[in-house]
N, CA, C and O of each residue as an XYZ file, in Angstrom:
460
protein
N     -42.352     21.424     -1.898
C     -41.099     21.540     -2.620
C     -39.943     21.630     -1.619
O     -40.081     22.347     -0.627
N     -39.002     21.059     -1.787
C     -37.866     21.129     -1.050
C     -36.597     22.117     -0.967
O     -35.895     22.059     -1.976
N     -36.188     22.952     -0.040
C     -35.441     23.731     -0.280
C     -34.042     23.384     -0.457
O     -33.511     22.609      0.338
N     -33.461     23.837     -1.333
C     -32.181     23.766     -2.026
C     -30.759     22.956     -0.697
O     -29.853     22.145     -0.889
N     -31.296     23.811      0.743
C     -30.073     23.739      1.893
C     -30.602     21.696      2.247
O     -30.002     20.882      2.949
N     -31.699     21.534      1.547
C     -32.160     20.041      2.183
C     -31.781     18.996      1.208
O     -32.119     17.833      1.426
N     -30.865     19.424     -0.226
C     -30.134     18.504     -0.805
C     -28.613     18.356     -0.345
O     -27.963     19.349     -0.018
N     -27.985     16.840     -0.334
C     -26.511     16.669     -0.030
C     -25.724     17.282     -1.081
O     -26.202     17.360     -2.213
N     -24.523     17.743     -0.815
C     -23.445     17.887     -1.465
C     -22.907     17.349     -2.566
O     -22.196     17.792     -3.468
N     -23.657     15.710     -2.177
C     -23.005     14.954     -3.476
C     -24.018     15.013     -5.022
O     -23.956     14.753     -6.224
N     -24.951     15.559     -3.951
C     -26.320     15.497     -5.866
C     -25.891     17.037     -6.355
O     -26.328     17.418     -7.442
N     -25.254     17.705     -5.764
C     -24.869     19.350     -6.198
C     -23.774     19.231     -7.351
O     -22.734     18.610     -7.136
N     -24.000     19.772     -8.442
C     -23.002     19.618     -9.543
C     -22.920     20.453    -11.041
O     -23.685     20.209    -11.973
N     -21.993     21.339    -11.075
C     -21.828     22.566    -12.248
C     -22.229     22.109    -13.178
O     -23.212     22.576    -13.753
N     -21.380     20.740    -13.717
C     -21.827     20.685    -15.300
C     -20.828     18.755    -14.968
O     -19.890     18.461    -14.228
N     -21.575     18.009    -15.836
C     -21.163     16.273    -15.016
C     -22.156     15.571    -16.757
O     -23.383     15.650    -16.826
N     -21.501     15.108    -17.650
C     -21.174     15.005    -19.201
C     -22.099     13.515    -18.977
O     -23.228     13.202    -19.354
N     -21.407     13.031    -18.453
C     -21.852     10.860    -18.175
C     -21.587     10.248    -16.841
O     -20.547     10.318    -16.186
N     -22.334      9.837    -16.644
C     -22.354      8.425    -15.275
C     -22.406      9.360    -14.714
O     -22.790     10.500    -14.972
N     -21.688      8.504    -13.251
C     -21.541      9.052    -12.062
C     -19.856      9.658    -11.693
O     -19.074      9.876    -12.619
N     -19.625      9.788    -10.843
C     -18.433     10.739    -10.095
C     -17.350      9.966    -10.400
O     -16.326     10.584    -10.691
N     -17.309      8.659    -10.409
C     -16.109      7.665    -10.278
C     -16.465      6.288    -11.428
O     -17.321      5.410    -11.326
N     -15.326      6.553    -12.633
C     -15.373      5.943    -13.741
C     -14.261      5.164    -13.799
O     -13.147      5.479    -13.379
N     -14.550      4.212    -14.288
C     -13.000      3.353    -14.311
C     -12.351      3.583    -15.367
O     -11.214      3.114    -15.315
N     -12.548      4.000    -16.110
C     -11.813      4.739    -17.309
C     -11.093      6.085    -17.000
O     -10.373      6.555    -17.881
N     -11.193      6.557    -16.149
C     -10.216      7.752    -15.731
C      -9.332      6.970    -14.934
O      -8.134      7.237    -15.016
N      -9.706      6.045    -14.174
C      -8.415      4.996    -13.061
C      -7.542      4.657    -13.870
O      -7.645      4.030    -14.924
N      -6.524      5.154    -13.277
C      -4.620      4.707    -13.753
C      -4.802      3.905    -13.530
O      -5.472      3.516    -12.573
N      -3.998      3.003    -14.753
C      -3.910      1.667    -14.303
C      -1.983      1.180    -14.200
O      -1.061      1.496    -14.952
N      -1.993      0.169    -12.722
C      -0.905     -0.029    -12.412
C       0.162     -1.038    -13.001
O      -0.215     -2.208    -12.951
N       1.444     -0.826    -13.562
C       2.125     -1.369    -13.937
C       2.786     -2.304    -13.420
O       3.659     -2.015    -12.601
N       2.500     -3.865    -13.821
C       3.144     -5.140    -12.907
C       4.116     -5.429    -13.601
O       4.254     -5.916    -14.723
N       5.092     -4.918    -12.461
C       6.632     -5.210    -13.078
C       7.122     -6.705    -12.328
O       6.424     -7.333    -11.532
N       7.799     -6.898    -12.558
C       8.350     -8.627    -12.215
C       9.546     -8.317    -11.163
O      10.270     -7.325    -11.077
N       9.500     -9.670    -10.288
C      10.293     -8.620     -8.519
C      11.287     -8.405     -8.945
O      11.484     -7.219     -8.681
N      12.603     -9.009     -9.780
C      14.229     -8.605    -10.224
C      13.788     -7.677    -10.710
O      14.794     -6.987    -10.540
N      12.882     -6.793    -11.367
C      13.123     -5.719    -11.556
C      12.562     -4.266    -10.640
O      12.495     -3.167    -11.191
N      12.256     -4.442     -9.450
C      11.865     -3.572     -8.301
C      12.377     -3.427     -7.240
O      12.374     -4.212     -6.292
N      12.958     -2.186     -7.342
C      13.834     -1.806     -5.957
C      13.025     -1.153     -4.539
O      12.391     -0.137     -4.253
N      13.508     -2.495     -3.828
C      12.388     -2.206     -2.552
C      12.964     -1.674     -1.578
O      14.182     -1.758     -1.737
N      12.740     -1.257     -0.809
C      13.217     -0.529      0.342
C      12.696     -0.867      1.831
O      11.509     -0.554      1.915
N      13.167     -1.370      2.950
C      12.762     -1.968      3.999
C      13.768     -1.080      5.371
O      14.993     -1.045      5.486
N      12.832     -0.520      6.155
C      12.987      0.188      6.881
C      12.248     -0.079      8.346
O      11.113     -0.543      8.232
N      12.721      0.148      9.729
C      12.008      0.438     10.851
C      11.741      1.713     10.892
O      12.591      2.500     10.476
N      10.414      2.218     11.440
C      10.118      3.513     11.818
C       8.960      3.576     13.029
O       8.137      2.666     13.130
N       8.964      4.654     13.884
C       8.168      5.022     14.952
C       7.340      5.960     14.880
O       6.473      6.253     15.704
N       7.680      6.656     13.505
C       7.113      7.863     13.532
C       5.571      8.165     12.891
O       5.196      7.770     11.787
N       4.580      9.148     14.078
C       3.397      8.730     13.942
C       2.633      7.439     14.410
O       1.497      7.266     13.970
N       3.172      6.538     15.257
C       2.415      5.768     15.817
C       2.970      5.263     17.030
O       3.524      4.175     17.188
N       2.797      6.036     17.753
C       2.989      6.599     19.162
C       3.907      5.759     20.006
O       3.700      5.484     21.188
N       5.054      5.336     19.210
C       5.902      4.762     19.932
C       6.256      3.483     19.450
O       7.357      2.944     19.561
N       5.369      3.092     18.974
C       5.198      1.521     18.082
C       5.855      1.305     16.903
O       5.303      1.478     15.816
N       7.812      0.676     17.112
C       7.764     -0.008     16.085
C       7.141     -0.635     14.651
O       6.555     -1.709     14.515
N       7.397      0.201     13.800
C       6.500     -0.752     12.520
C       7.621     -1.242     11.134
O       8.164     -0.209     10.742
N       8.069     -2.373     10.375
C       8.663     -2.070      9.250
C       7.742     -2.119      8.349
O       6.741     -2.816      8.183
N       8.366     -1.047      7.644
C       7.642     -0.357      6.486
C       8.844     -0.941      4.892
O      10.047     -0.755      4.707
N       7.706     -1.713      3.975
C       8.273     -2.180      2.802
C       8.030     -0.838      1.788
O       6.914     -0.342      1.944
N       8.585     -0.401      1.130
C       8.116      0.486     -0.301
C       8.891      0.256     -1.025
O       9.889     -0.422     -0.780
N       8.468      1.036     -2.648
C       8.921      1.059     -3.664
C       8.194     -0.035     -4.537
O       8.775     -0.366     -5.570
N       7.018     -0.620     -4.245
C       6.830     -1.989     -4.815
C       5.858     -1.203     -6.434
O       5.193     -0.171     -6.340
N       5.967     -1.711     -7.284
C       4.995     -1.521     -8.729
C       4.225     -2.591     -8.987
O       4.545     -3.434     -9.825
N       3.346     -2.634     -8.417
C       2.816     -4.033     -8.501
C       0.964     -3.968     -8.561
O       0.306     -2.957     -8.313
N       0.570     -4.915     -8.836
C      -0.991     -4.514     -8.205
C      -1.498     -5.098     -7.196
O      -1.218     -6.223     -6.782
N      -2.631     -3.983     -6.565
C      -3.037     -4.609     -5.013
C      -3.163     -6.232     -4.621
O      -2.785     -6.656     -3.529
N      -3.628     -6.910     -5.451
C      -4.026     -8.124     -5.532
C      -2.505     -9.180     -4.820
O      -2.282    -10.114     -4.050
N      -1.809     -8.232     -5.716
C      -0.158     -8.985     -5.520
C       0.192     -8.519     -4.289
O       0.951     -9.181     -3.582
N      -0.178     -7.647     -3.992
C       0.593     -6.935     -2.451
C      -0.025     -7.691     -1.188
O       0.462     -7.972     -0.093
N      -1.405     -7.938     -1.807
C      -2.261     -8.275     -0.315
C      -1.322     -9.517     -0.251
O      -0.650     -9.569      0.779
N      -1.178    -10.326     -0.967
C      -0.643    -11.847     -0.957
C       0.822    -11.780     -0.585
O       1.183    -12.734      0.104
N       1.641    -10.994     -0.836
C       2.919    -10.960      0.190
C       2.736    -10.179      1.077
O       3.832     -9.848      1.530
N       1.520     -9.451      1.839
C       1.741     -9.284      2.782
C       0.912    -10.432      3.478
O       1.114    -10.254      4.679
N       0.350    -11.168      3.375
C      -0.054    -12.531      4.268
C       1.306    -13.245      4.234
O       1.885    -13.432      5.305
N       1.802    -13.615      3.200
C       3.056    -14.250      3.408
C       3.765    -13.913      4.243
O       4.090    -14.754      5.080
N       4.390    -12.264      4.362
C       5.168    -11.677      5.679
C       4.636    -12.058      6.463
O       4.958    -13.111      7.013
N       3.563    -11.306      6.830
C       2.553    -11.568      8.044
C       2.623    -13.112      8.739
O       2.596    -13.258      9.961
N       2.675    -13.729      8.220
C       2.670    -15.464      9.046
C       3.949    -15.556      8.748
O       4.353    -15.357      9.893
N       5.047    -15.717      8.047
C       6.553    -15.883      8.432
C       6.914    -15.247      9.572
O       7.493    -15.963     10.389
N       6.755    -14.195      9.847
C       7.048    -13.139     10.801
C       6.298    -13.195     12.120
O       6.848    -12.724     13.115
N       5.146    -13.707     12.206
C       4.400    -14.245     13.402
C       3.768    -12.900     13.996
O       3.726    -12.930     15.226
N       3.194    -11.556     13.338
C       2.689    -10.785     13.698
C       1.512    -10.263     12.648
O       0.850    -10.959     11.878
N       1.450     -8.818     12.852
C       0.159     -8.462     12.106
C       0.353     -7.372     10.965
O       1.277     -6.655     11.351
N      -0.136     -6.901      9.652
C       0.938     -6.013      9.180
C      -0.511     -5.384      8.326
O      -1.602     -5.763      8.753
N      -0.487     -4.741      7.520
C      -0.957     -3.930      6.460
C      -0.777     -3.593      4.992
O       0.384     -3.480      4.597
N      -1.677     -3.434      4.214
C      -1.008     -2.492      3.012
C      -1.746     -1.353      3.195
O      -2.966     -1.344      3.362
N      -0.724      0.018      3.156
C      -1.255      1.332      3.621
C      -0.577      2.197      2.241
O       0.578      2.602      2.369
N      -1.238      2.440      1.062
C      -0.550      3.827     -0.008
C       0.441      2.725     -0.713
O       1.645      2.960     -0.814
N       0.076      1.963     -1.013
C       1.640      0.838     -1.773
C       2.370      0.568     -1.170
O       3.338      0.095     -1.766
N       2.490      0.648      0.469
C       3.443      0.039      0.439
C       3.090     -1.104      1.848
O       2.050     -1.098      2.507
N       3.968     -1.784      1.992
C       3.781     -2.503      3.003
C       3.953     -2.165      4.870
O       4.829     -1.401      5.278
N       3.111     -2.773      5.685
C       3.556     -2.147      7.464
C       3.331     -3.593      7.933
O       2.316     -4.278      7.799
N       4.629     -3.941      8.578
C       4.442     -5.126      9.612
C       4.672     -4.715     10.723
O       5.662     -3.992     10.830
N       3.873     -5.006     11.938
C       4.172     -4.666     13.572
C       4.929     -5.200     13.561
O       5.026     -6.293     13.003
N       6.223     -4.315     14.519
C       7.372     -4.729     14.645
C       8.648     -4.714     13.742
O       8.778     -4.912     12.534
N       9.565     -4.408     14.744
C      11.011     -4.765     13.700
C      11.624     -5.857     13.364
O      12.314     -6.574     14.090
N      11.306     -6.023     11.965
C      11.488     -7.943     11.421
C      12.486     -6.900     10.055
O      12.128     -7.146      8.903
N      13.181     -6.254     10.152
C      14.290     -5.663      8.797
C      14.673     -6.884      8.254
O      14.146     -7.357      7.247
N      15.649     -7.460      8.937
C      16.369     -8.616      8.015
C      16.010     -9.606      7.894
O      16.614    -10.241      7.029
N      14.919    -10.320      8.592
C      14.362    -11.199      8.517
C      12.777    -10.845      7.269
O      12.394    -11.942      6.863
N      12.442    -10.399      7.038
C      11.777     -9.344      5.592
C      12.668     -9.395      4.488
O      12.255     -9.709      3.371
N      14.060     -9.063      4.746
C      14.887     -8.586      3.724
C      15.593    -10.240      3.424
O      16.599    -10.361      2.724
N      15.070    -11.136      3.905
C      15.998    -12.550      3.419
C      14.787    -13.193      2.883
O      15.044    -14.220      2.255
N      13.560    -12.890      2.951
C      12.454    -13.248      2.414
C      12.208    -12.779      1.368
O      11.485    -13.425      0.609
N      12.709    -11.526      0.972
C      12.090    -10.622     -0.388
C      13.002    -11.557     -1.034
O      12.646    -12.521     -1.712
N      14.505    -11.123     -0.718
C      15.842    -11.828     -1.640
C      15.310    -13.513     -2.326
O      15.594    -13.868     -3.470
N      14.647    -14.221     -1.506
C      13.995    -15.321     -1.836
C      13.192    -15.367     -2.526
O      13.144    -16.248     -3.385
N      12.351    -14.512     -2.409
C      11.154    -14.494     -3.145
C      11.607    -13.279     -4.786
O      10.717    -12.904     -5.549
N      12.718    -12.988     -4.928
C      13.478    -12.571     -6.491
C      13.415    -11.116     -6.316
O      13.735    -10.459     -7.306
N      13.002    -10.356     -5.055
C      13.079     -8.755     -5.384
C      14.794     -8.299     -5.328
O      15.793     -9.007     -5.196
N      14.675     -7.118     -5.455
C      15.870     -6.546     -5.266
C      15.636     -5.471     -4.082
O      15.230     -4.337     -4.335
N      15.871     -5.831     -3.009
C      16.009     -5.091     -1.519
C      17.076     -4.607     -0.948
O      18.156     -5.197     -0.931
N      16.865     -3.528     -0.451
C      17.995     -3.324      0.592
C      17.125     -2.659      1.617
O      15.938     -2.394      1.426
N      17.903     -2.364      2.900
C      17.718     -1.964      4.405
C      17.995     -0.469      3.881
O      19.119     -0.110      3.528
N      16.847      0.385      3.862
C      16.978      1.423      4.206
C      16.898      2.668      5.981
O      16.040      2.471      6.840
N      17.670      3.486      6.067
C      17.737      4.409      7.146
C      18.312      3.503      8.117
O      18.775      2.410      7.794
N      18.286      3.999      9.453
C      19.329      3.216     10.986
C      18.962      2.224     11.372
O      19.541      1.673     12.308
């Protein structure tokens, strides 16, 4: 018989009704708003990555699917490497206005946020 300290953490459980831990029926689901109506925000920042320039896109309501695909779009206009990190967007490097004449094109409503 096996002692209790030789099961994981994850089979340990008070009281668990149906399935397993992670249901897609408790997942929020995200609201795809259309770009004239999303106020984006485009910023340079250093902070937390040790010195390294990054612009950071937010404010977007959109779903992941849509995000990954403008951020490849940035990503090759811009000629560097970028991310989606928490909703929002990270391109290496400071590309502000050159981002911000691309959103305007592509129908968001942007502005340059912070210095």
């Amino acid at each position: 018989m096996a002692s209790p300290k030789d099961k994981s953490s994850s089979d340990r459980f008070a009281y668990r009704e149906f399935g397993d831990n992670y249901s897609p029926a408790i997942e929020r689901p995200t609201q795809e708003l259309p770009p004239e109506k999303q106020n984006v925000r485009v910023q340079a920042t250093r902070a937390g990555r040790k010195g390294k320039t990054v612009t950071v896109i937010s404010g977007f309501q959109t779903k992941p699917e849509t995000l990954q695909a403008l951020v490849k779009q940035l990503k090759t206009q811009c000629g560097t490497g970028g991310t989606v990190k928490d909703n929002e967007i990270e391109i290496q490097g400071e590309h502000k206005q050159k981002i911000l004449e691309i959103l305007l094109k592509l129908g968001y409503k942007a502005k340059i946020s912070g210095g």
